[in-house]
C-alpha positions in Angstrom: 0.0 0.0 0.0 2.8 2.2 0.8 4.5 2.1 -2.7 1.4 2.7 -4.3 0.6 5.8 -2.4 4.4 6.9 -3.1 3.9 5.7 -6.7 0.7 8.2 -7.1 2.5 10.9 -5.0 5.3 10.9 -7.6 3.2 11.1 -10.8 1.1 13.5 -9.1 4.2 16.0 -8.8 5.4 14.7 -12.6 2.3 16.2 -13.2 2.3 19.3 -11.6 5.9 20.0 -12.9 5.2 20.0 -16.4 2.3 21.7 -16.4 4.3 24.5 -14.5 6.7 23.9 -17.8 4.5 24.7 -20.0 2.8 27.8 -18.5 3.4 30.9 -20.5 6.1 33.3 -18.6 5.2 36.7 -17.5 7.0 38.0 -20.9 5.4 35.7 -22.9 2.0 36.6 -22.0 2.6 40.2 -22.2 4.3 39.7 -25.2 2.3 41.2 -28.1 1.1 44.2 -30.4 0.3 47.1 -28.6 -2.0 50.2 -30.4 -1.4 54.0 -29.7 -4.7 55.5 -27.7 -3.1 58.9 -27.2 0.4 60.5 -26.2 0.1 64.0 -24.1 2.7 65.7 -22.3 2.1 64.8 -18.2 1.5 68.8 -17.8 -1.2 69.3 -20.7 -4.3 68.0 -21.4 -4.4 67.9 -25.0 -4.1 64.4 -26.5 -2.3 63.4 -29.7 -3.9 61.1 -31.3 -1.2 60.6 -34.4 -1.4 56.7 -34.7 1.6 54.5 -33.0 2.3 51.4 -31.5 4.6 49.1 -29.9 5.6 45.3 -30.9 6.7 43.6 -28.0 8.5 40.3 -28.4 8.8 37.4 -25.6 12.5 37.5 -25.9 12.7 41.3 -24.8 13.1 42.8 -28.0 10.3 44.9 -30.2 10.0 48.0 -32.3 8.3 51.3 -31.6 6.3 52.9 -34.7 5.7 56.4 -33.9 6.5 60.0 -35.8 6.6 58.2 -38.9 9.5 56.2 -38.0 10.6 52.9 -36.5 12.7 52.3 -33.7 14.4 48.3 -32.2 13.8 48.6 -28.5 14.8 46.2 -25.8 11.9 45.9 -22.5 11.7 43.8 -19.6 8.6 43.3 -17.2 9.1 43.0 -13.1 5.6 42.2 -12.2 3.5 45.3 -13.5 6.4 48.0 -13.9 7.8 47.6 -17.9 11.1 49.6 -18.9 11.6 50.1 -22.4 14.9 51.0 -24.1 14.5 52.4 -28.0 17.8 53.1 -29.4 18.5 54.6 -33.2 21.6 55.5 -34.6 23.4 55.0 -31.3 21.0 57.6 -29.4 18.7 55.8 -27.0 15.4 56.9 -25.3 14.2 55.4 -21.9 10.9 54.9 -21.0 9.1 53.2 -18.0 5.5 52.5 -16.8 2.7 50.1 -16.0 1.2 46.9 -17.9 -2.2 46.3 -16.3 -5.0 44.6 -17.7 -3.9 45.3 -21.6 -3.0 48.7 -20.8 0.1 49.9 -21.2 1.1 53.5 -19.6 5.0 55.0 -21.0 6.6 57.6 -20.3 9.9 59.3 -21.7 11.2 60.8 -18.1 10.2 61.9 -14.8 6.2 61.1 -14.2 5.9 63.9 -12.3 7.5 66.6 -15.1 5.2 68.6 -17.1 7.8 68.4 -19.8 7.5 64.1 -20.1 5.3 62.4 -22.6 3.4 60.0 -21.8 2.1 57.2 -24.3 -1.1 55.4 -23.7 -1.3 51.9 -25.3 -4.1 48.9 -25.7 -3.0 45.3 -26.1 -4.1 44.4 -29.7 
């Protein structure tokens, strides 16, 4: 009786283990496209509405379509707070913010400076 109850406690933590393998990570699942709502500087109220978005690859790489241009950025994810890093021609930008429920909130600075822009986005 023993060995059976061993036996079943042993597949029973097989189990478990792969399903754990073959849950999505927290990059994977926030992995994905990601369309422009609005951009606005933090200390105006007027939103911009100019189309953009952000591509967001599992393995921490994406690109950034805004302006008219495209841009490679590297991002990581630490439960909800994203930093994203968008470099071109050498020059990089720095952005961090919140991933919550398919919303994505950026911003280009300090939060709290009128002069930061901040870049709304919607899981596609």
């Amino acid at each position: 009786m023993r060995i059976c109850k061993a036996a079943a406690l042993l597949v029973l933590i097989l189990a478990i283990s792969l399903l754990a393998a073959c849950s999505e990570s927290p990059m994977e699942l926030a992995s994905g496209t990601y369309v422009g709502e609005y951009s606005k500087l933090v200390g105006e109220d007027v939103k911009d509405r100019t189309p953009f978005s952000l591509i967001l690859n599992a393995d921490g790489t994406g690109l950034h379509s805004r302006d008219g241009s495209e841009f490679e950025v590297s991002w990581s994810l630490k439960g909800e707070d994203v930093t994203v890093r968008e470099t071109f021609l050498g020059l990089s930008i720095d952005y961090t913010g919140t991933l919550k429920d398919g919303r994505l909130d950026l911003f280009n600075g300090d939060p709290g400076k009128a002069s930061t822009a901040e870049y709304v986005y919607r899981k596609k």
